[in-house]
Wavefront OBJ file of the C-alpha trace (Angstrom):
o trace
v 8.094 0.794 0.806
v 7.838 -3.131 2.566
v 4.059 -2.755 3.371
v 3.035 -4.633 6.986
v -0.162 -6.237 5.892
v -2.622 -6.911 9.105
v -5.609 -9.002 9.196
v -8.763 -7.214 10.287
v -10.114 -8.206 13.385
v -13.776 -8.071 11.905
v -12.893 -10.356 9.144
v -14.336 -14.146 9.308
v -16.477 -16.650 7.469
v -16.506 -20.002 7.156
v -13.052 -21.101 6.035
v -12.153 -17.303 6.125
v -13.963 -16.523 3.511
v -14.546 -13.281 3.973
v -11.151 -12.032 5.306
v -9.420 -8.505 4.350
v -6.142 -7.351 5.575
v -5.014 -3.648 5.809
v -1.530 -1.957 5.159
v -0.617 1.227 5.420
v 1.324 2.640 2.166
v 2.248 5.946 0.965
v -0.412 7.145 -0.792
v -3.351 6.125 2.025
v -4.688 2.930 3.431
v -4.742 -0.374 1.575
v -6.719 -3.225 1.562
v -6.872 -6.375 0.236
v -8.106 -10.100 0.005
v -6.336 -11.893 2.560
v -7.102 -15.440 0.372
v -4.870 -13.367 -2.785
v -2.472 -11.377 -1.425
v -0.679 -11.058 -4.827
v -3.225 -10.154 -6.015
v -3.473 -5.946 -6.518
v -5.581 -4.414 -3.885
v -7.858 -1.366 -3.006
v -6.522 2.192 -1.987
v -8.067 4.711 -0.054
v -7.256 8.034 1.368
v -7.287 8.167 5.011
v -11.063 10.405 4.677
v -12.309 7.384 2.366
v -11.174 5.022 4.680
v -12.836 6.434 7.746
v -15.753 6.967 5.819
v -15.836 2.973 4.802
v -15.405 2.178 8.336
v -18.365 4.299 9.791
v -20.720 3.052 7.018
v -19.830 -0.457 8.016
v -20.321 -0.031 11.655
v -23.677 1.963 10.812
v -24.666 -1.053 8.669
v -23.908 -3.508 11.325
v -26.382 -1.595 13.789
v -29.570 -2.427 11.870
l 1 2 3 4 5 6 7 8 9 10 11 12 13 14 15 16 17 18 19 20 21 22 23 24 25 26 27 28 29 30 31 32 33 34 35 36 37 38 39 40 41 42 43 44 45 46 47 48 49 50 51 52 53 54 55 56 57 58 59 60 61 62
């Protein structure tokens, strides 16, 4: 599967440091370090994913 790797629009940081990119593969959602990309990366199930996402926005509200 050629995975389409997309940089989150949320990412940033001074020099990009803190940049993640997302790709959609066949067992869920990846994600990895945009700085490594050959590097391995993080998979989650669609649930986990959403679940990531709505603790992040909930942590950006305080």
């Amino acid at each position: 599967m050629n995975v389409r790797w997309r940089k989150s629009r949320y990412s940033s940081g001074v020099n990009d440091q803190h940049c993640v990119e997302l790709g959609r593969l066949e067992e869920g959602i990846g994600v990895r370090d945009s700085k490594d990309p050959d590097a391995d990366h993080l998979t989650l199930t669609p649930a986990e994913f959403a679940t990531l996402v709505r603790s992040i926005k909930r942590h950006g509200e305080r």
